[in-house]
LOLUMMI-985611 format. One line per 8 residues: number of its first residue (from 0); their letters; for each residue y, x, z of N, C-alpha, C. Coordinates in Angstrom, 2 decimals. Each point is the difference from the previous one (the first is absolute). Layout:
% LOLUMMI-985611
NUM> A> Y,X,Z,Y,X,Z,Y,X,Z  ...
This chain:
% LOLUMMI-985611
0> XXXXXXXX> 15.07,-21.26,-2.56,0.77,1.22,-0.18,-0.81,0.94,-0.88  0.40,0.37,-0.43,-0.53,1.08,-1.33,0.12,1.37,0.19  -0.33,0.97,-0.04,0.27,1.60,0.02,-0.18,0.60,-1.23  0.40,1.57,-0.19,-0.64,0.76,-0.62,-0.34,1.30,0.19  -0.79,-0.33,1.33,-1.05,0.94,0.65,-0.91,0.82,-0.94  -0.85,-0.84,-0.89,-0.67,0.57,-0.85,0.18,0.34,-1.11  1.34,-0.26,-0.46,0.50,0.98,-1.17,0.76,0.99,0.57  0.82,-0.27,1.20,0.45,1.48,0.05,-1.15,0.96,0.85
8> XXXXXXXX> -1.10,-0.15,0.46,-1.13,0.58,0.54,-0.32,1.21,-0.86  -0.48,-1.12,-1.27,-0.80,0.46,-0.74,1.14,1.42,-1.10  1.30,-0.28,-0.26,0.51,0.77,-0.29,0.17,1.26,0.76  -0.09,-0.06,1.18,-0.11,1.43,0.61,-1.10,0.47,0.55  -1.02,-0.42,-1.24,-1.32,0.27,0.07,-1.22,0.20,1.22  0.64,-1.20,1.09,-0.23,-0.27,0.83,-1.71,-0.90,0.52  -0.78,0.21,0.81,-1.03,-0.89,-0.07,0.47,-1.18,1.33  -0.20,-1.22,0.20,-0.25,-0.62,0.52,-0.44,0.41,1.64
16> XXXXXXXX> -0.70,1.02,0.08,-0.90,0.49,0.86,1.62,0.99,0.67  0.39,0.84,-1.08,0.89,0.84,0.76,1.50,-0.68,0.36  0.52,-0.64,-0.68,0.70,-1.43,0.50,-0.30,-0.17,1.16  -1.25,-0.61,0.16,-0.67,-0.60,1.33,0.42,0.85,1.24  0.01,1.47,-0.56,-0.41,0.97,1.13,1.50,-0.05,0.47  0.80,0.57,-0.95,1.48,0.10,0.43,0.76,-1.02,0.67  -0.24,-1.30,-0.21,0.73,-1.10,0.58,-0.85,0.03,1.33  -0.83,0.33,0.08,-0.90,-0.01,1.19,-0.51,-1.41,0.51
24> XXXXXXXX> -0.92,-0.52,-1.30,-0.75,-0.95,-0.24,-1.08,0.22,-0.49  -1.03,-1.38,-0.17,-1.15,0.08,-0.66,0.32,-0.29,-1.16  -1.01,0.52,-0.73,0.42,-0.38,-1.43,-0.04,-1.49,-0.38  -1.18,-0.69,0.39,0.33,-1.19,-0.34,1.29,-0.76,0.44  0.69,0.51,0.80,1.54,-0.51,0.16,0.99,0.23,-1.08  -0.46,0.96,-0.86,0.52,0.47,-1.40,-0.17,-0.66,-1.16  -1.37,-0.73,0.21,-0.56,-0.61,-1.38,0.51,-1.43,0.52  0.02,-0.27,1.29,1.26,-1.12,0.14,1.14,-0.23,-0.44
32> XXXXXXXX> 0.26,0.73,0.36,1.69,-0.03,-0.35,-0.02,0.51,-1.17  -0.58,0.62,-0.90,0.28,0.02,-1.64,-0.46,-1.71,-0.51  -0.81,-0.13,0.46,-1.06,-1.41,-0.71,1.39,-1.63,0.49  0.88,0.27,1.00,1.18,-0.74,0.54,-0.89,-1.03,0.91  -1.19,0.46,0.35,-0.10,-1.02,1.39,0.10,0.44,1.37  0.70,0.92,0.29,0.62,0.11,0.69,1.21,0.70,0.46  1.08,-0.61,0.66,0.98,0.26,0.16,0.12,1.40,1.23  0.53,0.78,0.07,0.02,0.84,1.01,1.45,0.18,0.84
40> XXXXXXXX> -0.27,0.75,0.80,0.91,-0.11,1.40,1.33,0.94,-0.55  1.07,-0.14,0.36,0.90,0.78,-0.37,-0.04,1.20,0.40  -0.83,0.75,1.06,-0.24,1.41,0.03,-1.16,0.12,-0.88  -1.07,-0.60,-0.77,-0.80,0.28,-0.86,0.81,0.24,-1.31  0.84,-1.12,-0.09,0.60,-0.09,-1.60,0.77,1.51,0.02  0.57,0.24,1.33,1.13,1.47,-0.43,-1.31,1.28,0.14  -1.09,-0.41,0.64,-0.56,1.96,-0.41,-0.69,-0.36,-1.02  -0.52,-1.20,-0.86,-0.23,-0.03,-1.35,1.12,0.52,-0.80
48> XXXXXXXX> 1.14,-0.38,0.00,1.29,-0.04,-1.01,0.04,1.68,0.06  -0.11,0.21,0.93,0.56,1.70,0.70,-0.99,1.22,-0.73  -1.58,-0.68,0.56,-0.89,0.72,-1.34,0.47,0.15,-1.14  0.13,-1.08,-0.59,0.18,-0.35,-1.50,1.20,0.96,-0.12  0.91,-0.15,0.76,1.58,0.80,-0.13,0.88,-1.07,-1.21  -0.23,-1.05,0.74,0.75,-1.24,-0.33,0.80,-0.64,1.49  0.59,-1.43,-0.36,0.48,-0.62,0.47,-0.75,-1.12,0.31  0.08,-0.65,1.52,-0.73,-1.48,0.14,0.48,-1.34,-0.79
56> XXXXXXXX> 0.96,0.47,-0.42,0.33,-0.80,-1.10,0.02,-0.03,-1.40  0.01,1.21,-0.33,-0.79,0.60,-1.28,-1.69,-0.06,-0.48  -0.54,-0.09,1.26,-1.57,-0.14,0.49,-0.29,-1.58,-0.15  0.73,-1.40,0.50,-0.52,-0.73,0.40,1.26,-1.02,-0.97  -0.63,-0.83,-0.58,1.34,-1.01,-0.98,-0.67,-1.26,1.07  1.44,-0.48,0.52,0.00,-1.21,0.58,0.23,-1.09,-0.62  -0.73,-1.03,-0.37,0.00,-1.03,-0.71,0.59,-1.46,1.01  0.93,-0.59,-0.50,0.15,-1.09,0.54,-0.61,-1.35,-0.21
């Protein structure tokens, strides 16, 4: 599964670190899930999406 965590992050001039803070994670759970090894929980994927002020489906392209 693919995201674009770190382009839309980085467009709202966001660090990794404050990401981290808002989803109420560590950051390295951030550099996960940008890097796609790991998949996250559907209450992770929506307060990521929710930061961002996106969609979990706008956030995350599901590949078949």
């Amino acid at each position: 599964m693919r995201n674009r965590i770190r382009e839309l992050r980085t467009q709202r001039k966001m660090t990794q670190e404050q990401l981290a803070q808002a989803a109420k994670v560590r950051r390295e759970t951030i550099v996960f899930l940008e890097q796609g090894k790991y998949n996250p929980s559907l209450l992770l994927a929506h307060r990521v999406a929710r930061t961002l002020g996106t969609t979990v489906d706008e956030l995350f392209l599901f590949e078949g």
